[in-house]
C-alpha positions as CSV (number, residue, x, y, z in Angstrom):
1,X,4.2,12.6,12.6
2,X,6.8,10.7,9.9
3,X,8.0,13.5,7.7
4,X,7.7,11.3,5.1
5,X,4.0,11.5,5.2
6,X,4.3,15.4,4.5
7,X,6.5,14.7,1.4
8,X,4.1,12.0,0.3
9,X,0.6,14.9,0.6
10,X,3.0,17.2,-1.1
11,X,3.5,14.6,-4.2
12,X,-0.4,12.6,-4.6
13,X,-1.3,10.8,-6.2
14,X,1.0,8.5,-6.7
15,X,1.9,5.5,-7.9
16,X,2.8,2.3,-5.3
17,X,4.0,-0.7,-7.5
18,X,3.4,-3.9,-6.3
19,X,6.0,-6.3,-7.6
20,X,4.3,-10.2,-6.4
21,X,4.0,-10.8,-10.0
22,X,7.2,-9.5,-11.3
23,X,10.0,-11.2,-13.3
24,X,11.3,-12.2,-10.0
25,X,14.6,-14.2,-11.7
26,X,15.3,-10.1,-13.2
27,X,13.7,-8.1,-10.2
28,X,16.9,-6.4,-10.2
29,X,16.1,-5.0,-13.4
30,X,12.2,-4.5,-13.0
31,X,12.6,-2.6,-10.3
32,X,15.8,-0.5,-12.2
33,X,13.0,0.3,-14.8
34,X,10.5,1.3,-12.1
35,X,13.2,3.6,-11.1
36,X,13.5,5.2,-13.7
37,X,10.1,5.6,-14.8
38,X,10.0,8.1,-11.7
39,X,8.3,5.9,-9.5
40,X,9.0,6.5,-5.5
41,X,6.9,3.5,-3.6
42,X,7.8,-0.5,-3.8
43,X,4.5,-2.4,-2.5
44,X,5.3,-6.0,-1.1
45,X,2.3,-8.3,-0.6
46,X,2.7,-10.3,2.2
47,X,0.4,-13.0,2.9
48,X,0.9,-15.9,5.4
49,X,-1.3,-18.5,3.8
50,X,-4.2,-18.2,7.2
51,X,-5.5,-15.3,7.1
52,X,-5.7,-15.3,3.2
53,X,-5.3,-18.2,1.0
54,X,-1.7,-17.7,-0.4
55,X,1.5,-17.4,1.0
56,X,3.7,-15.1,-0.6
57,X,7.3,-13.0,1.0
58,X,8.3,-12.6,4.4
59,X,10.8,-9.9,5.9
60,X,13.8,-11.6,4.7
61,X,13.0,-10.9,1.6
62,X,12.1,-6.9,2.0
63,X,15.6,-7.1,3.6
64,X,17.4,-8.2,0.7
65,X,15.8,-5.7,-1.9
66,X,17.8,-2.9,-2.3
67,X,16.4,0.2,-4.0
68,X,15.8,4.0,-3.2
69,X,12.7,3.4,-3.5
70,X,10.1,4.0,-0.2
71,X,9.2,0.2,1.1
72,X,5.6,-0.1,1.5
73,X,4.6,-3.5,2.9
74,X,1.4,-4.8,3.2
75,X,0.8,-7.3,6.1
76,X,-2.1,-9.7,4.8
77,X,-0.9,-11.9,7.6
78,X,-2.9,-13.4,11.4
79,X,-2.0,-12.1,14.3
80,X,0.7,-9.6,13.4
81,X,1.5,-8.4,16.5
82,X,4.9,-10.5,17.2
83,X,5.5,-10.1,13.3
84,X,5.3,-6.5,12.6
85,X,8.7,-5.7,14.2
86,X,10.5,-8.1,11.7
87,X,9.2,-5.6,8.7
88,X,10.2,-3.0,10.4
89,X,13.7,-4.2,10.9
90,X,13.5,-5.2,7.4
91,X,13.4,-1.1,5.9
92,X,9.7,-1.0,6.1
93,X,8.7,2.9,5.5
94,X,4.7,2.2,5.5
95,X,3.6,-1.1,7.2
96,X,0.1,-1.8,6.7
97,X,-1.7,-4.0,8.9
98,X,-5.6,-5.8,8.2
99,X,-8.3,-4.0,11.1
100,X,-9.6,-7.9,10.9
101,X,-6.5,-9.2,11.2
102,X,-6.5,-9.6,15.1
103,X,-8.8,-9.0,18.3
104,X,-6.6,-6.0,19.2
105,X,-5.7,-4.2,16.1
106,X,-5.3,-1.2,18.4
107,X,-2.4,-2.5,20.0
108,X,-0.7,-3.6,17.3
109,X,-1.1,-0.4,15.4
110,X,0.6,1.1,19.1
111,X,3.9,-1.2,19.3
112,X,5.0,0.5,15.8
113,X,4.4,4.1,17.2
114,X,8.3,4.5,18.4
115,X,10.2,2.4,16.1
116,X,11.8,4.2,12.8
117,X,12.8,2.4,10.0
118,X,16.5,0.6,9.8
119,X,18.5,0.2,6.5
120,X,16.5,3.0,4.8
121,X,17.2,6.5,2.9
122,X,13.7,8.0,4.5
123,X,13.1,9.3,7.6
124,X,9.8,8.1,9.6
125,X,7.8,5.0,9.8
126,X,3.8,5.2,8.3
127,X,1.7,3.1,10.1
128,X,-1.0,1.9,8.3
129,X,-5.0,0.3,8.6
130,X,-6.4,-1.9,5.8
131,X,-9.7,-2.3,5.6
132,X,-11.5,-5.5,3.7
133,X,-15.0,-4.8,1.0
134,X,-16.9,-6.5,3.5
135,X,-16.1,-4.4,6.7
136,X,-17.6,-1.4,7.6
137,X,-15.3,1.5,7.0
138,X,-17.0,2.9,10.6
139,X,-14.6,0.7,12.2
140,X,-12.0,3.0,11.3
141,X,-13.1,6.1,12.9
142,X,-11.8,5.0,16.6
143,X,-8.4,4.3,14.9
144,X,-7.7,7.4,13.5
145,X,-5.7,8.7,16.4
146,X,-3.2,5.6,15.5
147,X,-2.7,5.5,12.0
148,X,-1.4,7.8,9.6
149,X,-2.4,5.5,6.5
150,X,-6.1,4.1,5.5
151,X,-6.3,1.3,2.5
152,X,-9.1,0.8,0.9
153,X,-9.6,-2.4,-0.7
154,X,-10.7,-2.9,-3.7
155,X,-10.8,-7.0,-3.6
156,X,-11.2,-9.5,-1.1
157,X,-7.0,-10.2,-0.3
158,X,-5.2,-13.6,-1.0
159,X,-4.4,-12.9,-5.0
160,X,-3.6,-10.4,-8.1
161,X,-5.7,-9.6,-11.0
162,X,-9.1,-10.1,-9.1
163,X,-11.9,-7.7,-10.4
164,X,-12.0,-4.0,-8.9
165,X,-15.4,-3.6,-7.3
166,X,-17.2,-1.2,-8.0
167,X,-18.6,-0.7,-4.6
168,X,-14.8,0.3,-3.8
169,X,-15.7,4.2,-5.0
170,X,-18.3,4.9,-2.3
171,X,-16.5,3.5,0.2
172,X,-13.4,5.8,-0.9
173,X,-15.8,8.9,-0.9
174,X,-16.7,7.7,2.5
175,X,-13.0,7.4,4.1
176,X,-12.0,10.3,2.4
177,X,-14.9,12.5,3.8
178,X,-14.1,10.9,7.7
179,X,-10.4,11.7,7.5
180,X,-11.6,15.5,6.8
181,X,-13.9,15.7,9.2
182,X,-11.5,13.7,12.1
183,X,-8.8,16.8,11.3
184,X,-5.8,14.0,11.0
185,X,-3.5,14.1,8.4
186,X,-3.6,11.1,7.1
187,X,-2.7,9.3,3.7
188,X,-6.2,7.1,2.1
189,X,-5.0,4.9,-0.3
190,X,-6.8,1.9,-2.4
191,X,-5.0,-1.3,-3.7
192,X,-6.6,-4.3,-5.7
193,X,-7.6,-4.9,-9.4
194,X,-6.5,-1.4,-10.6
195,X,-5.7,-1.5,-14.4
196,X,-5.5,0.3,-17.4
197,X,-9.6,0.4,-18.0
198,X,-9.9,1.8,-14.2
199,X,-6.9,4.1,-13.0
200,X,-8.5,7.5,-14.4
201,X,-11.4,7.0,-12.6
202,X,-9.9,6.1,-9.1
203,X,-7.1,8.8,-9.4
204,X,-9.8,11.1,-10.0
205,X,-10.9,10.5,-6.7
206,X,-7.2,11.5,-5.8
207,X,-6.7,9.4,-3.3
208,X,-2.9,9.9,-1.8
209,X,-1.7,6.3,-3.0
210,X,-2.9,4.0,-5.9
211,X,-1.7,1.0,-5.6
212,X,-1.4,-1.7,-9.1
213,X,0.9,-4.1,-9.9
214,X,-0.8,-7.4,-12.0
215,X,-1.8,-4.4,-14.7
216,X,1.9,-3.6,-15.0
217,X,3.9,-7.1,-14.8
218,X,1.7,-8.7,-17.8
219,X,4.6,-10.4,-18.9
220,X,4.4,-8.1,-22.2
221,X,4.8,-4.5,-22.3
222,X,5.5,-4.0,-18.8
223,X,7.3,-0.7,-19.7
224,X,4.2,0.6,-21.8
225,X,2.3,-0.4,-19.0
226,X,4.2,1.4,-16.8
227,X,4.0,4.8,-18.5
228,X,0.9,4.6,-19.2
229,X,-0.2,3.9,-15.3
230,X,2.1,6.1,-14.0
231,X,1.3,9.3,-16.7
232,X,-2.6,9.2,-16.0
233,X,-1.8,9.0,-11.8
234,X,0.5,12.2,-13.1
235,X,-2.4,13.7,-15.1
236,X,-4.9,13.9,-11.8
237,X,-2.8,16.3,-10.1
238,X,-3.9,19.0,-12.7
């Protein structure tokens, strides 16, 4: 098991910022202020444009970022299997692939099993599972033995600032409950239309990773924003 997955239990809930709508002409200094705000995960949506409507980053990209900060990518992409390698390569400490993204999702979630993350200050590649509102989170269950990360979304992928579904709770109840009972140890987190209004309630479900990023990079107070997001994540682990 990644060690990093140990430090990452020891430290939930915590707070994965997703920087797609940054000030990308000053991400330099956006992600200097996420820095040192105390926040430890960088989430990078990547979509390909087919198996969700946008296209956003790609590997070369995740390359050129360089930051202390754990890289957590998120692979909204077809057929990842010939991709996920690139992201790896790229400093990818959590790679997250879609269980509808492919026919064989199990084999895709295999190839990653012996690489290790290059160019990075953390020890241990996370391999992660997303799961869709409209899939059935039973379809994680025969995973489990492959994974040492569930998301939970929140929103259908393909863009930010889309409305948090309510739905999303149960279904977080549910995974969390199933990871208990399977006796793995792994990470459940939840990604899509987090904001101010929501993130008590979902961190109170204390899932090991929130993750928000539209609610943060208004354009406005984005270092309000930040403190606020991060201190109520910080208040759940009272």
């Amino acid at each position: 098991m990644a060690a990093t997955v140990q430090t990452l239990r020891q430290q939930a809930p915590l707070l994965s910022v997703g920087i797609l709508t940054a000030d990308w002409m000053s991400l330099a200094s956006e992600i200097a202020l996420l820095e040192q705000a105390g926040i430890k995960i960088l989430h990078f949506d990547v979509m390909d444009g087919c198996y969700c409507p946008a296209m956003t980053l790609g590997a070369p990209l995740i390359r050129a970022v360089r930051t202390a900060l754990l890289k957590d990518v998120h692979l909204m992409i077809q057929d990842p299997l010939d991709k996920v390698h690139d992201y790896v390569f790229a400093g990818a400490n959590i790679i997250t692939v879609h269980l509808e993204s492919c026919v064989h999702i199990h084999r895709v979630l295999q190839s990653l099993a012996p690489l290790q993350p290059t160019k990075s200050l953390h020890d241990g590649l996370i391999r992660g599972v997303a799961i869709n509102p409209g899939t059935s989170v039973e379809l994680l269950r025969p995973l489990f033995e492959e994974v040492e990360l569930v998301l939970v979304l929140a929103v259908n992928p393909g863009w930010g600032g889309q409305q948090f579904l309510s739905s999303t709770f149960g279904r977080l109840a549910k995974v969390k409950q199933m990871i208990a009972d399977s006796g793995k140890d792994i990470l459940l987190a939840v990604d899509g239309g987090i904001n101010r209004k929501n993130i008590a309630e979902v961190a109170a479900l204390k899932p090991d990773l929130i993750v928000s990023g539209s609610a943060i990079f208004d354009g406005k107070k984005v270092a309000d924003n930040l403190r606020f997001m991060f201190e109520t994540v910080q208040s759940a682990k009272a």
